[in-house]
DOMARDO-25322 format. One line per field, with one value per residue (C-alpha): x, y negated, z; residue number from 1; residue in one letter. Coordinates in steps of 0.02 Angstrom, whole numbers, padded with zeros to 5 digits. Layout:
REM DOMARDO-25322
u	c(X  ...) $
v	c(Y  ...) $
w	c(Z  ...) $
n	c(NUM  ...) $
res	c(a  ...) $
***
This chain:
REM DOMARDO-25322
u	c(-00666  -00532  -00562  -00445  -00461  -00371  -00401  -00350  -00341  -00333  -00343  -00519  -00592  -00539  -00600  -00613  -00633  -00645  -00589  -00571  -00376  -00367  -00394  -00447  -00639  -00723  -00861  -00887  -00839  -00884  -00811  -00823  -00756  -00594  -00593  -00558  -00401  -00210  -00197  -00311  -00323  -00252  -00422  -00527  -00442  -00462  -00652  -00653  -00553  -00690  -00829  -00776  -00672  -00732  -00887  -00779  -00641  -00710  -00723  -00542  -00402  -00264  -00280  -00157  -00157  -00116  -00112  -00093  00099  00215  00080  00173  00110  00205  00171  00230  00302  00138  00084  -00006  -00013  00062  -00035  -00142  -00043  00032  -00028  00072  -00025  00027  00146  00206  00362  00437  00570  00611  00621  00738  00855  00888  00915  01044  01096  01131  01244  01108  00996  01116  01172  01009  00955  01110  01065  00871  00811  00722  00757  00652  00489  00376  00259  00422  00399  00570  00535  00381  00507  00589  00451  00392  00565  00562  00367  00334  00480  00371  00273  00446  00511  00377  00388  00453  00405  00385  00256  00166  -00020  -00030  00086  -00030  -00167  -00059  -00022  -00230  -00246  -00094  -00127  -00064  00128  00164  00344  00269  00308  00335  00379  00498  00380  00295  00460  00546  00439  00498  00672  00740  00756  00906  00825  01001  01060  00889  00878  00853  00954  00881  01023  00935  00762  00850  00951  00785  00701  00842  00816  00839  00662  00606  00554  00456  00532  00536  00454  00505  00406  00264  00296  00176  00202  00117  -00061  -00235  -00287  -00389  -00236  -00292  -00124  -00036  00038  00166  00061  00128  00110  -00060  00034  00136  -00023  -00088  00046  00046  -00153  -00122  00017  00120  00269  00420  00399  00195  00173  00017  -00083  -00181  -00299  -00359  -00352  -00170  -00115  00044  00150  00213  00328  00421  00601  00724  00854  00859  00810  00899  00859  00952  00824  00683  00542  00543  00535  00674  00545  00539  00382  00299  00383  00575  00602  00576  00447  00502  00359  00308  00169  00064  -00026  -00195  -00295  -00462  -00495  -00450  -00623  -00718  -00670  -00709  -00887  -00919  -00890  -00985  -01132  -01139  -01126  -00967  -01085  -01136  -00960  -00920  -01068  -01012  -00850  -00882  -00934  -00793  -00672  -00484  -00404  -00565  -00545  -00376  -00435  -00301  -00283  -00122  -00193  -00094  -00212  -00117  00040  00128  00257  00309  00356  00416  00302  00229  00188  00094  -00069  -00207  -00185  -00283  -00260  -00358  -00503  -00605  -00764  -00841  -00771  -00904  -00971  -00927  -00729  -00695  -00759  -00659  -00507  -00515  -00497  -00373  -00268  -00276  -00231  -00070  -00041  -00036  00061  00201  00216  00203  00360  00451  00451  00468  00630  00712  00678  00675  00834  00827  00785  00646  00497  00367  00230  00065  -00015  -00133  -00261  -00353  -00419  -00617  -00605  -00555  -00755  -00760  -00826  -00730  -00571  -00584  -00579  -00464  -00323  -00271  -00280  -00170  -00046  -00040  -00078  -00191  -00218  -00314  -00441  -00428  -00621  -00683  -00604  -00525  -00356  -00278  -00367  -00359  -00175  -00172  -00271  -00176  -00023  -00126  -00143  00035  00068  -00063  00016  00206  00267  00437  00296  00128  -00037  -00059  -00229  -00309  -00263  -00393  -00488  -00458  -00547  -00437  -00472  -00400  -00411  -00340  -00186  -00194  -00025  -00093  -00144  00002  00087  00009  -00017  00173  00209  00081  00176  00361  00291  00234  00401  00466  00282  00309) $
v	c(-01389  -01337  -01188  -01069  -00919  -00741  -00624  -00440  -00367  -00163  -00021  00010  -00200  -00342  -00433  -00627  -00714  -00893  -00933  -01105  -01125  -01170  -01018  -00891  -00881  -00798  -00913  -00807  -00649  -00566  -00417  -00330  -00165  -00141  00002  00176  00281  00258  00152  -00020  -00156  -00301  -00399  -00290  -00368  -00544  -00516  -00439  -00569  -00703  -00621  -00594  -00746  -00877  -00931  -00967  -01068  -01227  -01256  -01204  -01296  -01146  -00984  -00842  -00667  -00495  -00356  -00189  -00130  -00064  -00083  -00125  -00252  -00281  -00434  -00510  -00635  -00720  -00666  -00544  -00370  -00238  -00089  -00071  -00073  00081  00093  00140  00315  00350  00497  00499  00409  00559  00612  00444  00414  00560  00506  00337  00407  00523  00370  00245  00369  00486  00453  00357  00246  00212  00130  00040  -00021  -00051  -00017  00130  00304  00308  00390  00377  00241  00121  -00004  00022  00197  00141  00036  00186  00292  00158  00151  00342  00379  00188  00113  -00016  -00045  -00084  -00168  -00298  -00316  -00467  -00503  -00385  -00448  -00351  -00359  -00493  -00607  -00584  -00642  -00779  -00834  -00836  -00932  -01057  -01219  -01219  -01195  -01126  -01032  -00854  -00805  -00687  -00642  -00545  -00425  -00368  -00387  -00251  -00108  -00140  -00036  -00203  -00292  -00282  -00302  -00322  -00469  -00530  -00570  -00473  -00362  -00408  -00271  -00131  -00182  -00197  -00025  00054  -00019  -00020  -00212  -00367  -00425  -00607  -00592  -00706  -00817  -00786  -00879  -00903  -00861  -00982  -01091  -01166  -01104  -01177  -01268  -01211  -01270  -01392  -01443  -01344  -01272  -01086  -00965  -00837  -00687  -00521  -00351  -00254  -00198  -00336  -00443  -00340  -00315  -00528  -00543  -00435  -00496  -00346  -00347  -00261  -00097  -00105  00032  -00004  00135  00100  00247  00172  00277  00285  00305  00192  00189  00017  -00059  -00234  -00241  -00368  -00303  -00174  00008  00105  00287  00408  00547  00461  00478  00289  00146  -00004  -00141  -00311  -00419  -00583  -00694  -00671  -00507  -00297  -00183  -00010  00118  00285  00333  00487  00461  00557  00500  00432  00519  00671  00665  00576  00735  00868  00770  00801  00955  00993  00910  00789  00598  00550  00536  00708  00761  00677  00768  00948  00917  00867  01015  01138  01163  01108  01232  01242  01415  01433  01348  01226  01111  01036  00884  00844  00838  00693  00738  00679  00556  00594  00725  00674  00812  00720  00892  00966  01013  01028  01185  01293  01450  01542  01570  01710  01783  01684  01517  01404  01230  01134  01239  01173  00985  00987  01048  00915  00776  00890  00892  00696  00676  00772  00694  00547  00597  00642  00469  00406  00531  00484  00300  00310  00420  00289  00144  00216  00191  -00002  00003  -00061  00000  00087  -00015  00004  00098  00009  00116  00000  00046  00074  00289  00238  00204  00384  00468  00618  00527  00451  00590  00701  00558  00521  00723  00760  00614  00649  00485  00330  00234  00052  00023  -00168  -00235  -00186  -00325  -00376  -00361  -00374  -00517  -00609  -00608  -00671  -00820  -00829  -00876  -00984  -01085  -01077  -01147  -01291  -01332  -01323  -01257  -01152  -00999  -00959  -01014  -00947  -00870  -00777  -00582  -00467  -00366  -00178  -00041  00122  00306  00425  00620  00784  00835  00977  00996  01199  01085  01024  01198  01299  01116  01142  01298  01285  01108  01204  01348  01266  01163  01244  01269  01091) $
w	c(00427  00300  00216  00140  00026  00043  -00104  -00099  -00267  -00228  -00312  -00311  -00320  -00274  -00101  -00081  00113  00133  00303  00432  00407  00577  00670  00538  00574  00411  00339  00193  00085  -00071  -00194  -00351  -00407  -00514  -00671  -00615  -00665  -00634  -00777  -00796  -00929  -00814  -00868  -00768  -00625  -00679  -00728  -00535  -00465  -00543  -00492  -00312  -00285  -00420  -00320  -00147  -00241  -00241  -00071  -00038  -00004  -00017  -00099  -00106  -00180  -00097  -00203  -00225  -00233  -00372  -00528  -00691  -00800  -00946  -01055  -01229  -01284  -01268  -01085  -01159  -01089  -01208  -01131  -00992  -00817  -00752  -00569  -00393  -00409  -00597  -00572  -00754  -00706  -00610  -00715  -00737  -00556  -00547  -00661  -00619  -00461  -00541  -00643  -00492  -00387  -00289  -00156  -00042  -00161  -00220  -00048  -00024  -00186  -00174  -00007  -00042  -00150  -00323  -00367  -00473  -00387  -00414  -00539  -00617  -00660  -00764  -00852  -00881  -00948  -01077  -01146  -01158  -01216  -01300  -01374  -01476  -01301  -01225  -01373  -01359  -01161  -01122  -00936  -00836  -00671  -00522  -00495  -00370  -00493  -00645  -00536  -00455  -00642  -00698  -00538  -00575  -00675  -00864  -00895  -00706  -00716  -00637  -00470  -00339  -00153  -00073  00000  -00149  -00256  -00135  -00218  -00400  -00378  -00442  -00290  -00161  -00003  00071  -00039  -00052  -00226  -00396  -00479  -00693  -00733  -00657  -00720  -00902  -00890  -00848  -00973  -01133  -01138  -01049  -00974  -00867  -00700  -00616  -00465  -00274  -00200  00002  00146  00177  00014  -00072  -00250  -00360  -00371  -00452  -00620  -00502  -00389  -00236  -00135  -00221  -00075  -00152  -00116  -00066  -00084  00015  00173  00192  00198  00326  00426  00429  00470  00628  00678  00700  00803  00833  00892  00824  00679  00590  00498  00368  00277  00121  -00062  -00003  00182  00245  00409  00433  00561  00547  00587  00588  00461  00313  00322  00203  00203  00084  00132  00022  00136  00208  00091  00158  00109  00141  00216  00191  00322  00307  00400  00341  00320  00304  00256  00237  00135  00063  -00091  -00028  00111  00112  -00066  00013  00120  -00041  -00115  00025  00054  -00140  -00141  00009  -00073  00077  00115  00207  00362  00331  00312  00489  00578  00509  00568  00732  00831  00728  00866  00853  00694  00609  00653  00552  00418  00361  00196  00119  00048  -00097  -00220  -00321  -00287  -00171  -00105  00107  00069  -00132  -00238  -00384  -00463  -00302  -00283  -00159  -00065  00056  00184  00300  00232  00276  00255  00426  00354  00367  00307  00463  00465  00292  00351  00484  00401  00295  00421  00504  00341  00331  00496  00502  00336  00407  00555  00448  00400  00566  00600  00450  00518  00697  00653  00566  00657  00841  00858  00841  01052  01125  01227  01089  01035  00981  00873  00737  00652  00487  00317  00258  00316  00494  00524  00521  00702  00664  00599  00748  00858  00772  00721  00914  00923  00799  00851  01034  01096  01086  00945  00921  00801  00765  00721  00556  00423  00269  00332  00156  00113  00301  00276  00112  00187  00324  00195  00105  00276  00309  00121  00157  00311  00268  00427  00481  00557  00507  00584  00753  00754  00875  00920  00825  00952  00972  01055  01103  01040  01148  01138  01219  01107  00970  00924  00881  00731  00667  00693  00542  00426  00433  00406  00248  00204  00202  00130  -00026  -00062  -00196  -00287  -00361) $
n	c(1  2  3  4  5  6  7  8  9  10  11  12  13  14  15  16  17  18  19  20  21  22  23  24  25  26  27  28  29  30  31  32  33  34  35  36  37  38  39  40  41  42  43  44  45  46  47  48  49  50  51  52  53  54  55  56  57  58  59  60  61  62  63  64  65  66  67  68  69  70  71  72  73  74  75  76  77  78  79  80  81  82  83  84  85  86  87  88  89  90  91  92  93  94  95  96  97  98  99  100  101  102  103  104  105  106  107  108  109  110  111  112  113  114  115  116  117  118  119  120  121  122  123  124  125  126  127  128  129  130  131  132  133  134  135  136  137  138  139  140  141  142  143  144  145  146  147  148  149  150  151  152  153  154  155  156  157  158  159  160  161  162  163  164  165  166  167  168  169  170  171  172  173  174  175  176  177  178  179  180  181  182  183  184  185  186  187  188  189  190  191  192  193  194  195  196  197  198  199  200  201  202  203  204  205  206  207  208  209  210  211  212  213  214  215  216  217  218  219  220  221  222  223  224  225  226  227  228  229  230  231  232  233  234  235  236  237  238  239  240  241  242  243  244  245  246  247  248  249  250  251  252  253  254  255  256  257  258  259  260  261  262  263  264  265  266  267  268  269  270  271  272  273  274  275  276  277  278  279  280  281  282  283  284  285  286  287  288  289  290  291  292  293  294  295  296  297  298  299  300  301  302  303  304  305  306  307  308  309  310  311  312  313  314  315  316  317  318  319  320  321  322  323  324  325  326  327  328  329  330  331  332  333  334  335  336  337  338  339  340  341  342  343  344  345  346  347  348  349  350  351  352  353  354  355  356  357  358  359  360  361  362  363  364  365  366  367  368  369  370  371  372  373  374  375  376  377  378  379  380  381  382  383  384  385  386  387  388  389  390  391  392  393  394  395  396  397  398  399  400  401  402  403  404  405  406  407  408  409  410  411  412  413  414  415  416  417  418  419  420  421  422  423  424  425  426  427  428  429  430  431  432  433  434  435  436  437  438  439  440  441  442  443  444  445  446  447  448  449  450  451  452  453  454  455  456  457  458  459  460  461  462  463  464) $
res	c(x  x  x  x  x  x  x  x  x  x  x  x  x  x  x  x  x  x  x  x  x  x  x  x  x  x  x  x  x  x  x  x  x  x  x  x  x  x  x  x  x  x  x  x  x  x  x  x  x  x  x  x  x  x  x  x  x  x  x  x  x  x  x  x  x  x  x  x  x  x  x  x  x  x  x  x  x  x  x  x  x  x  x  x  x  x  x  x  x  x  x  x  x  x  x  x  x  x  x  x  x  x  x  x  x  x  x  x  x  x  x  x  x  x  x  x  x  x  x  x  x  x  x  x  x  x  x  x  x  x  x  x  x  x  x  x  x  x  x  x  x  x  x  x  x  x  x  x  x  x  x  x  x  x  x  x  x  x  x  x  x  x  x  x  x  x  x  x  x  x  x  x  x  x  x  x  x  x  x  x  x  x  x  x  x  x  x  x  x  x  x  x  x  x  x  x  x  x  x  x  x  x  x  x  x  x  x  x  x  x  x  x  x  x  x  x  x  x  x  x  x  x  x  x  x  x  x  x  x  x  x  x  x  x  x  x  x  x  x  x  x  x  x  x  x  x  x  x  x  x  x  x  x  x  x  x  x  x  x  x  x  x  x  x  x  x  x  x  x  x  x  x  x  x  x  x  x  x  x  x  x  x  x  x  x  x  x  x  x  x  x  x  x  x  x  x  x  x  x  x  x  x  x  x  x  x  x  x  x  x  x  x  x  x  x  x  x  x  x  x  x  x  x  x  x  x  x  x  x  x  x  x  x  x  x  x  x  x  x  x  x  x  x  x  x  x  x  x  x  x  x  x  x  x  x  x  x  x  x  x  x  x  x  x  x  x  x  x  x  x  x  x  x  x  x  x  x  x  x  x  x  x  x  x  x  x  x  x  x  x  x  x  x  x  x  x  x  x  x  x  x  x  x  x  x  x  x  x  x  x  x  x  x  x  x  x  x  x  x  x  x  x  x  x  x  x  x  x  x  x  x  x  x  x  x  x  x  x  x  x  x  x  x  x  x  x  x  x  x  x  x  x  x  x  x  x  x  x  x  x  x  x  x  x) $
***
């Protein structure tokens, strides 16, 4: 049996499977947690990433590294970092985002440019913040790498020129996902100085090699590597609910949308992934259930029997800020309330809020890429709160039709190893494993739901 290994380096630890190359059978997995906050010391992902993955390399012949999207890791001259990485949900970068916006011509010409419109979870306005709040930090940078490439480069044998992929290198907002290729002027305008970045690798190559030889996929970004371990295809939108929540369809040529709210990115294997994403989901019931005083069980049986509306309770979840719709500055919000509000309204209301959250991504999407033709696909539901019984019930409510729940795994990571097998092998495609199995949740529509989540959600635009 040959054995490769997938690694998914997140935002909360970093998750290793070692998997028979040939059809993607998982022999073994382990993980360790990452350091909490929007900004990390890059070597609490490498003491993570050999805790969780060092035991499983050995009997690998391929490894490759999926990681979470947009993180800034700046290094020295030396490969050293300068400061600790700025992460995708570091908001800091929002004025930045809006002036290179501003800078590059407006929102239009900033997807024509790009693929996407800026904010702040964009690598390139990071850049921009450290030149404006760090000068010596930005002084000193002298490559400029993602998360999944830092961890590529530990993995790498000595003297290994970094590298990239397209996928994850289509988040930077230094990346034309038209011309394929970089743009180092934009990075360097952003950033007052001239900075390396690391190479693209292609789809499928086989990068580099281990410091003991074994085969070096290219990595990608976190959806991207999902997106590839299920196998999504055209027409498919896959929804994942992790600390963030992202609606993800693949495409055959570049999305460029000057309203902001999808993301034209690019994914693993040679085609696109557009996106929309909100920055609060699953947090957004870690945080109800702790306020409750309950157990995310708990939380799941008080919500249950609330009816539909939690009795006009509704939350606007944007407790971090947000991104669909752009609101770095907003805040969690809440209406309806009354003195007969009761434990099990405001339970529900929370899954209620996450649901049409995440509904408004699906809609942001589906808007933009609907018009490619083609019969609608399926809907993909994935990500650690989707083993919710209430999420469960109130998602395919909220949306109006059925979604399928692929079997609980480590998508991330399977699709990581599923380019580390297509490295080893050297093919034009990758591996053709076997379709994941689904079950279907189905529920009667509440669209009276989504009614006062938007009023609330237009009501509160200017309040950021």
């Amino acid at each position: 049996m040959t054995l490769v290994l997938g690694i998914d380096s997140s935002t909360q630890s970093t998750k290793a499977v070692l998997v028979d190359a040939a059809d993607g059978t998982v022999v073994e997995q382990r993980s360790a947690p990452h350091p909490q906050g929007t900004e990390v010391d890059p070597r609490g992902w490498t003491e993570a990433l050999a805790q969780a993955a060092g035991p499983l390399l050995p009997r690998a012949s391929a490894v490759a590294v999926a990681g979470q999207q947009h993180g800034m890791v700046a290094l020295d001259e030396h490969g050293d970092p300068v400061r600790p990485a700025l992460l995708w949900n570091d908001t800091r970068s929002a004025a930045g985002a809006r002036q290179l916006v501003e800078e590059w011509g407006g929102p239009e010409a900033c997807a024509e440019l790009v693929g996407s419109v800026l904010v702040a979870s964009f690598t390139v306005t990071k850049l921009r913040w450290l030149r404006d709040h760090e000068p010596e930090s930005a002084r000193r940078t002298h490559r400029v790498l993602l998360p999944h490439d830092h961890l590529s480069q530990h993995l790498a044998a000595p003297g290994t020129p970094a590298f990239t992929d397209r996928g994850d290198a289509s988040g930077t907002g230094y990346f034309s996902t038209v011309d394929d290729r970089w743009r180092p002027d934009l990075a360097a305008a952003a950033l007052g100085r001239e900075v390396a970045l690391p190479r693209i690798a292609g789809p499928g190559e086989a990068a580099a090699e281990t410091r003991a030889g074994q085969v070096l996929g290219a990595g990608t970004g976190d959806n991207m590597a999902a997106a590839l371990a299920l196998d999504l295809q055209p027409g498919d939108v896959l929804l994942s609910v992790g600390t963030s929540g992202v609606a993800s369809e693949r495409v055959g040529e570049p999305v460029l949308d000057g309203s902001g709210l999808v993301t034209g990115f690019a994914d693993a294997t040679g085609g696109f992934l557009p996106l929309a994403v909100t920055l609060n989901a699953a947090r957004v019931l870690d945080l109800q259930a702790r306020l409750l005083g309950v157990d995310h069980d708990e939380l799941a049986a008080l919500a249950l029997p609330a009816p539909p509306g939690s009795h006009g309770t509704t939350l606007l979840p944007y407790y971090g800020g947000e991104r669909t719709p752009d609101r770095p500055h907003a805040v969690g919000t809440w209406t309806g309330l009354t003195t007969t509000t009761d434990r099990a309204d405001l339970a529900r209301a929370a899954f209620e809020a996450l649901a049409c959250s995440l509904a408004d991504t699906v809609d942001a999407l589906t808007a933009r890429t609907g018009s490619r033709g083609g019969a609608p696909g399926r809907l993909l539901l994935v990500g650690g709160a989707t083993r919710s019984p209430a999420l469960q019930q109130v998602l395919p409510a909220v949306l109006g039709r059925e979604v399928e729940l692929p079997e609980p795994g480590e998508y991330v990571a399977l699709g990581a190893a599923r380019q580390a097998a297509w490295a080893l092998a050297g093919t034009p495609d990758p591996p053709a494993w076997p379709a994941t199995g689904t079950s279907t949740l189905s529920a009667e529509p509440t669209p009276q739901v989504r009614e006062p989540y938007a009023r609330l959600r237009e009501r509160t635009a200017d309040w950021s």
